[in-house]
N, C-alpha and C positions, 0 to 999 in steps of 0.2 A: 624429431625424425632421426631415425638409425642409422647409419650409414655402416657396415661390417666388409669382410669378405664374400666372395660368391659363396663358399660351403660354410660359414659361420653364420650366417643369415640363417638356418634353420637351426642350428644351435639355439640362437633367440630365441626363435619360435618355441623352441623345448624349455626352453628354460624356463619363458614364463605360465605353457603350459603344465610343467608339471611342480613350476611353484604352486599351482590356482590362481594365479594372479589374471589369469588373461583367457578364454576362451576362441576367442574371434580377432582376426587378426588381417590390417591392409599390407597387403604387399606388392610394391610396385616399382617400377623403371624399368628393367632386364628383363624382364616378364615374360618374353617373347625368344629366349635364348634356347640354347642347351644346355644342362646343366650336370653334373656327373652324378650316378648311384654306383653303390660299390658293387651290385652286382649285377645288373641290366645294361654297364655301360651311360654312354651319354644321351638322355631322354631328355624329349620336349618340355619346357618349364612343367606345362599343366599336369603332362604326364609321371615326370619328377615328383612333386610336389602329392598326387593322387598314393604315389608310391611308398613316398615320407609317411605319410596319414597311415598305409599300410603299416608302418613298420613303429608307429607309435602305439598301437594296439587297436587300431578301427575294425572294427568288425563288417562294416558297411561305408565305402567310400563311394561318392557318389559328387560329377560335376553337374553347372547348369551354366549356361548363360543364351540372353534371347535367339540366338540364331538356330541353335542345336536343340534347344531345351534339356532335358536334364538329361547325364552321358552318363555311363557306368563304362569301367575301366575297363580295354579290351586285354587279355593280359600275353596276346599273342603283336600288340599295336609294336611294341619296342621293336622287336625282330623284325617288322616290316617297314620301319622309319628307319632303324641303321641301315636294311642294305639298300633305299631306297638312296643316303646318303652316305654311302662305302663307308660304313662307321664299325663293320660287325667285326667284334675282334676277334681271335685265332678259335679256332673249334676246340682244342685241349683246354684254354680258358674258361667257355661257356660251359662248356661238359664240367668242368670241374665247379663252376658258382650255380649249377641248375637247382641244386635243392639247399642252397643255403637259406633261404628262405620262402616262409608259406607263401600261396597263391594270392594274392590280393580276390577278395570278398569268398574268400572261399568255405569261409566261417558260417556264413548266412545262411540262413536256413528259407529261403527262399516260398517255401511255402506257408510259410508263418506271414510275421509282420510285415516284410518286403516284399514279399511276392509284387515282383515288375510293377509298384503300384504306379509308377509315370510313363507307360510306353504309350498310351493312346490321350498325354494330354498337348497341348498346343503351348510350343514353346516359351511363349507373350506370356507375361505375368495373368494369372488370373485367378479366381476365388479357389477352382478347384486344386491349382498350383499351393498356392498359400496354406492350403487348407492341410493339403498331406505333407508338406514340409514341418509345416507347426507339430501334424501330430506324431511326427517320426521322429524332430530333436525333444518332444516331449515325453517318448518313451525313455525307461531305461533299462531294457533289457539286451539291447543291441549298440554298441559304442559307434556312433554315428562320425565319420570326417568328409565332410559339404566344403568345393570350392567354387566358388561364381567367378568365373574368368569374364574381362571384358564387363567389367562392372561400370565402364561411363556410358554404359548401352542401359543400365538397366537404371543407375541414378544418376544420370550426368548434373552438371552444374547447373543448375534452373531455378531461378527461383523460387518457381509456382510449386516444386515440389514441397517446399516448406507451408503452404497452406493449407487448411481443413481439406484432409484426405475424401478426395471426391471419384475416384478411379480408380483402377484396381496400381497403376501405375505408384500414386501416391499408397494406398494402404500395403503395398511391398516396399516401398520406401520407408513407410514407418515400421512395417515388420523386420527389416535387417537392421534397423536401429535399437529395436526392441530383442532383439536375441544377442547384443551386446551385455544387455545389462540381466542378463535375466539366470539366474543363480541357478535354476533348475537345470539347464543347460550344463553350467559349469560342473554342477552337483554329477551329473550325470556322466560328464568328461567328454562331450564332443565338442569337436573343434570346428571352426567356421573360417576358412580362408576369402579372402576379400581379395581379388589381382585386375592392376588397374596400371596400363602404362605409365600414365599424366597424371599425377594426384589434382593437378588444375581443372581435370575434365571429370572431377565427378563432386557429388554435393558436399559443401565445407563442411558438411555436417561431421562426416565419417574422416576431415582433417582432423577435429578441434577434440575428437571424443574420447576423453583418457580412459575409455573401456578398450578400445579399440588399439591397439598399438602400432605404428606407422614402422613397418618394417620394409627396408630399399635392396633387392634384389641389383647388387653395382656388375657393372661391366667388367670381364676377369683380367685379374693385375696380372703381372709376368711370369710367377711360378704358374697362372691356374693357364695362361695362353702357351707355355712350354709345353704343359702335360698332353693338352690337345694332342701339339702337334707332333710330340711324342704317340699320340695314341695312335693316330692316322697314318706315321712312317711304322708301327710294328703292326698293324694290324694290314700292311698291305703286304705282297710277296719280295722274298730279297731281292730278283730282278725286275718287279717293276717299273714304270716310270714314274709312280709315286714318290717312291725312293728319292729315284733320284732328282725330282720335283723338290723335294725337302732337305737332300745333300748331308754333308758330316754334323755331328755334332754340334759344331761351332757354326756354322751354317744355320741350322735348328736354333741356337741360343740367339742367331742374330736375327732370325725372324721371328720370333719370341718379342722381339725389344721393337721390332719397326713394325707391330701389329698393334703398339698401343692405341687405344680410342678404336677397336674393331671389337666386336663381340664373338663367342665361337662360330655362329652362323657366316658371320665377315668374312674368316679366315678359313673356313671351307671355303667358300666361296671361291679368296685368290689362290688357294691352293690347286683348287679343280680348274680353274681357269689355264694357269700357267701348266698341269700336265695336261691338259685337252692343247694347248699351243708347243709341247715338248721341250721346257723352257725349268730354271731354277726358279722358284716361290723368289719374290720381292724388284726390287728393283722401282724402276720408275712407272710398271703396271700397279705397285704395290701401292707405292705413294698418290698416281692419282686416283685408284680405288678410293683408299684412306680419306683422301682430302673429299671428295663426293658422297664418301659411306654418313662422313662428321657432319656436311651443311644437311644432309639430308635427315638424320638423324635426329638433329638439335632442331631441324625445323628452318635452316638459315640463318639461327641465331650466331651460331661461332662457324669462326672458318680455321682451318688448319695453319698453321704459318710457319714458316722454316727456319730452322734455331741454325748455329754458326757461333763458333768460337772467335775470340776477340783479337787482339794483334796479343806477342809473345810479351812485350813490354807492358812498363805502366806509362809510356806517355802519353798516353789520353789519361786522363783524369777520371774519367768513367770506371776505367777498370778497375780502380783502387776498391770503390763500392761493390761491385759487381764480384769481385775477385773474393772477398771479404763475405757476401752471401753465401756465392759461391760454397765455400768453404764450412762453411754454416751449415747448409744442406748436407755435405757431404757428411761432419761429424756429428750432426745432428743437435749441434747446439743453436737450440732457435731462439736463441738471445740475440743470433748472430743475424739473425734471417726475421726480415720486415713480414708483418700479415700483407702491406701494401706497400708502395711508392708511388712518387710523381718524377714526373719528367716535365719537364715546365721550360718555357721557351718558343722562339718564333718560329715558324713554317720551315722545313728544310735541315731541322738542325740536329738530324739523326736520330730523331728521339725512337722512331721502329727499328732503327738498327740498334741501339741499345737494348730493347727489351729481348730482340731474335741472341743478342749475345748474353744475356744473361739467362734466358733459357739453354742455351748451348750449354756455358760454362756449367748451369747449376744441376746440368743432366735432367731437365724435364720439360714435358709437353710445350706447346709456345699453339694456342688458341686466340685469335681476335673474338672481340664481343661486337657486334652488330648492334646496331641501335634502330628502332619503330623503324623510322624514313631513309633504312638501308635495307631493309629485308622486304622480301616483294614476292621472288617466283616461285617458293616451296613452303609457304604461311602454310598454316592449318587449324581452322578453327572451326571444329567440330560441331558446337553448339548457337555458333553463328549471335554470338553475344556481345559482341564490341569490343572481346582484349584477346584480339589476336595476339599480339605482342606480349604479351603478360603470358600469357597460356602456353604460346612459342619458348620463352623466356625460360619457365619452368622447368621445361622438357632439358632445355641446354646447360641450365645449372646441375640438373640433375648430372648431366654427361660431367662438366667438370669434376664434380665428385669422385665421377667414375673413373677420369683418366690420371687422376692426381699420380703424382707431384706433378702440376700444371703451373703456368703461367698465363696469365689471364689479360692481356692486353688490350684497354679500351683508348683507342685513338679520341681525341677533340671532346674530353669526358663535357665537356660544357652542353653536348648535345646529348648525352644520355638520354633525355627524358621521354615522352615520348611525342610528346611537343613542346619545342625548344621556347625556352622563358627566356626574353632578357634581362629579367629581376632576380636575382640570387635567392629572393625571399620566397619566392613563386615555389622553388622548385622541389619544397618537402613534400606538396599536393602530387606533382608529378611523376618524380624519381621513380621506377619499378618499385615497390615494396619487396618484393621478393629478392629483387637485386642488393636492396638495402637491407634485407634480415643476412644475404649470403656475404656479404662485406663486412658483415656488422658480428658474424658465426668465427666467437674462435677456436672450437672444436679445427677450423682448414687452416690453423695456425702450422707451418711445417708444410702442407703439400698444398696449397694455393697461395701464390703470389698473385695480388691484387696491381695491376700498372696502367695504372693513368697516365693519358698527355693529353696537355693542353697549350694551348698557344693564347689563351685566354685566361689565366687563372682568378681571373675581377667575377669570371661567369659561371664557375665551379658549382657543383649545387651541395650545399651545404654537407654532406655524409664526407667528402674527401677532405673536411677540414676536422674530423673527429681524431680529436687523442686517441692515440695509441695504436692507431692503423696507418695514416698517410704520414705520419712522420719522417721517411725518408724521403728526402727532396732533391733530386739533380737537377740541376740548372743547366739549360741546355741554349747556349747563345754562337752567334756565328765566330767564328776562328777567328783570329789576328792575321797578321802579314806572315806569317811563319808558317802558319796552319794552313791557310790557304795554299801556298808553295807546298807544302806536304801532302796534301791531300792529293792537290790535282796532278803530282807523281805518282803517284800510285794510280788512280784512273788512267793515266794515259800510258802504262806499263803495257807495252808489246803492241799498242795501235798506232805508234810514231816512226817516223822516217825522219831521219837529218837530227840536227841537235836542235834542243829546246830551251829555251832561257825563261826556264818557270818563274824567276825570281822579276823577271822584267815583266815577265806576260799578269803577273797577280799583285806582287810581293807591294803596290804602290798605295796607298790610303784612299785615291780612285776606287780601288775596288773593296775598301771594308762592307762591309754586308752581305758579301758571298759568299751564301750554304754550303753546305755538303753538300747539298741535293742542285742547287744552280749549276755549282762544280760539274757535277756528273752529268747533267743537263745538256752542259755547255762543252763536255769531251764527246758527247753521244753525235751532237749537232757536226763538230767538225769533222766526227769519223762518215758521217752522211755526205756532207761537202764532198770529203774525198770519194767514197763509193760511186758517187753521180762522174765525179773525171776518171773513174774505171780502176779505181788504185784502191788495195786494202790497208794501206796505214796515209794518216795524216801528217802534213808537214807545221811549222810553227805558224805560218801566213796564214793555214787553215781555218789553225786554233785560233789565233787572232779574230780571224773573221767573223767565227763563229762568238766569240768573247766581245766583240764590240756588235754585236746583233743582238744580245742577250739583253731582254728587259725583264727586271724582276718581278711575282707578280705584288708585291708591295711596293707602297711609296716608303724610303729611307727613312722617313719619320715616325710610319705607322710600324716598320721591322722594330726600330728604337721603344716606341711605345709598347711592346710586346716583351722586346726584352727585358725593360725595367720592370715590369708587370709579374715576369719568372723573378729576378734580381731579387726585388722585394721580399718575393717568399722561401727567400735562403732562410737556412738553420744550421748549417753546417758549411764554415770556408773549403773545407778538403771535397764538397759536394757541387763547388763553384768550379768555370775553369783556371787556371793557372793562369793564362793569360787572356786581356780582355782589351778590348777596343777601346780608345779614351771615352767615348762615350758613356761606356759604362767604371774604367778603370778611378775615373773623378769620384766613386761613390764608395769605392773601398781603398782601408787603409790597413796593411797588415790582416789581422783577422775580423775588421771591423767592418758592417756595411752601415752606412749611415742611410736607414729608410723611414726619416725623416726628408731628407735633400732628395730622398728618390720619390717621394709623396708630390711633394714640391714640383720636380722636372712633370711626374704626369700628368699634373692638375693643368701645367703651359701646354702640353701636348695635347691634351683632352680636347682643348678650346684650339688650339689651331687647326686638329686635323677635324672639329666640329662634331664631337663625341658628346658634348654636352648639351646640344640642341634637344 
């Protein structure tokens, strides 16, 4: 599969048709955009694309798909789509690109071999359909360009389509399979376009067929979302509110950047929204646009999540790693920059706030992955065949692609699957495949970072332990007596009153085991206390209060058994904390972990806390 830019994707196309190499071509994901020509402005993919075919030499361009049945180009549609969506650019422009190129189908001689032969037939596939299509890429006296939009309408995923052709249904399925391979065609030079949102949702046939070449229409990066919205501030008047809906330059550049993971259509959208409200483009309308535009998009699969830069220091230990990617991305040495990582460690132990900060730092996207038994209210499965989640799936890798440099964020990987195995061995049957080829694709080496966590790494399903992708491993274990005092100062920064003796309230081996996340818990709790006695900051009796009320939701032993579980699967001491809890401090020595003796501690913990029943 091809992954390009939005105007390099029809390069492809050119390329390999005017190597010979390729006649017929799938194009899919963005399918449904805007996309730019240089002289009509910005047209609807299908319409785009009808244009292309114009402009390759088609003497006769001509769409189908079942709803419309077969469309010929209307060559007045452009000008009635731009000003439907205030797109039409200055009048001295148009006047000046109106005859830089011919009429689309204007070559045809219509009274000949075209003459209207499909205005009286019935959309639905059918003998009479088949018949003059056959005999129209079979002529060669007219250079034919055919695109069938909405092609999971016509072969969706089924697998009855693959049997002895019994309906007109199947003999169209085997007839666009058969104008792949068929030389007379290519001999001839017309082209066949294939556009199909979901490559999941139409038959694997037109996946797997190296006649057919899988070309990905991606969602437009930053220069192609600048141009837009370049195009929309000059094409409206100096005193509009458009204008000033889109504001300076640097205004422009920064809505450019907080529109990633939106497609043109998207960003009309917030555009026309925030002038129809008399307001600047972005903001916090932008954001939950964005964050709505992605679940709904991907299907539910990914959710949007919110990147943050890390403290100014290295004293968390995390940074060192992150700082050092970080820096990787930037000069582009991805010696420096993992395909993946783990975050490994007990419940609470930051492991989402690390990954939000090393998207921050590394300056891209910050996506969560959903897994089957999280996705629920926006599924869509068109063919009603039992992988909604796979099909769903597809759709959202496909978006990763599109929004790269991304970070990829899968919470509690142990459940990935899409029914959770407690056997490690189980879970090569399970794991998405698709998930597993896009992990496994180092083409996303550079703009996908792969971030697992897990608080279970015994339950990992085998892909996250492959060479050369999960090799980087942070170890993510509760703070010491210091850490904890540190922390819970900063939490409790501007919601206290009177003085606080953070060292007395944490600093005692009483409280080893307390997360980040208890921490904040347990500062949220006492600011509650206080709000109910009518006061907006808490005193220390509060905090107490709230600290001696706090039940964790593990037992001490099962946090322990967790953390040695992450411990174990160290590879790197600079990846460990700096300071650690004797619990675990007994197992390392300098840069040594002994996991042997930490083999040993699980197999006693196993059996107490009844893990081996």
């Amino acid at each position: 599969m091809l992954h390009i830019g939005e105007k390099m994707f029809w390069d492809e196309v050119k390329r390999h048709y005017d190597a010979g190499s390729a006649h017929q071509f799938l194009l899919h994901f963005n399918v449904n955009d805007l996309l730019y020509d240089d002289v009509y402005g910005y047209l609807p993919a299908v319409d785009y694309l009808m244009e292309q075919l114009n402009v390759l030499g088609c003497d006769l361009v001509l769409g189908y798909n079942t709803s419309q049945g077969i469309r010929l180009p209307n060559v007045g549609r452009w000008r009635n789509r731009q000003r439907m969506l205030q797109l039409i650019p200055p009048e001295k422009q148009e006047a000046e690109k109106q005859n830089e190129r011919r009429r689309i189908n204007s070559n045809v001689a219509f009274d000949e071999v075209q003459k209207d032969p499909f205005i009286n037939i019935d959309p639905s596939p059918s003998k009479d359909l088949r018949e003059k299509l056959n005999n129209l890429l079979g002529q060669g006296r007219t250079k034919i360009g055919f695109v069938i939009n909405f092609l999971e309408q016509l072969v969706p995923n089924d697998p009855s389509l693959g049997n002895v052709a019994r309906d007109e249904s199947q003999l169209f399925f085997n007839q666009i399979q058969n104008w792949a391979s068929d030389l007379n065609i290519r001999r001839h030079k017309h082209v066949i376009l294939l556009v199909t949102h979901n490559t999941f949702d139409i038959h694997p046939n037109f996946t797997v067929n190296p006649e057919i070449p899988m070309i990905e229409i991606p969602f437009p990066d930053h220069a192609e979302r600048l141009k837009f919205i370049e195009y929309l501030h000059d094409s409206s008047e100096d005193a509009s509110q458009m204008r000033k809906t889109l504001g300076n330059n640097r205004e422009r550049e920064g809505l450019a950047s907080e529109t990633v993971g939106l497609n043109l259509f998207g960003i009309h959208d917030v555009v026309q929204q925030a002038e129809s409200a008399q307001q600047r483009a972005g903001g916090e309308p932008l954001v939950t646009y964005r964050r709505e535009s992605i679940k709904t998009f991907s299907h539910g699969v990914l959710e949007l999540g919110e990147t943050q830069r890390g403290p100014s220091d290295d004293g968390w230990y995390v940074m060192r790693t992150i700082r050092d990617i970080a820096d990787g991305m930037k000069d582009q040495d991805l010696r420096r920059v993992p395909r993946g990582m783990l975050l490994l460690g007990p419940p609470g132990t930051s492991k989402a706030y690390a990954a939000r900060v090393l998207a921050g730092e590394a300056n891209m996207t910050l996506v969560q992955l959903r897994y089957a038994n999280q996705v629920g209210e926006v599924t869509i499965n068109i063919n009603e065949n039992g992988n909604t989640y796979e099909r769903n799936l597809n759709a959202g890798l496909s978006f990763i692609r599109g929004i790269a440099p991304t970070v990829v964020f899968m919470d509690e990987i142990e459940q990935a699957s899409p029914h959770t195995v407690m056997n490690p061995d189980d879970h090569d049957q399970t794991f998405p495949r698709a998930l597993v080829n896009a992990i496994n694709d180092p083409s996303l080496h550079g703009s996908v970072i792969w971030v697992g966590a897990s608080q279970r790494p015994d339950l990992i399903p085998p892909i996250f332990r492959r060479y050369g992708i999960f090799d980087t491993k942070l170890i993510m274990l509760p703070p010491t007596a210091g850490g904890r005092v540190a922390i819970l100062r900063i939490f409790c920064q501007g919601q206290t009153s009177g003085n606080i003796n953070f060292q007395a309230l944490v600093g005692g081996s009483e409280m080893d085991g307390l997360t980040w996340r208890d921490l904040f818990l347990i500062v949220q709790r006492a600011n509650n206390i206080a709000r109910r006695g009518g006061r907006g900051t808490f005193t220390e009796g509060e905090l107490r209060q709230a600290l001696n009320d706090f039940i964790p939701d593990y037992s001490r032993e099962m946090q322990i058994f967790m953390g040695l579980l992450a411990l174990r699967e160290a590879n790197s001491r600079i990846m460990v904390p700096d300071g650690l809890l004797p619990e675990y401090q007994e197992f390392v020595e300098g840069n040594r972990i002994d996991k042997t003796s930490i083999n040993k501690r699980l197999m006693e913990l196993s059996d107490q806390l009844g893990l081996n029943d």
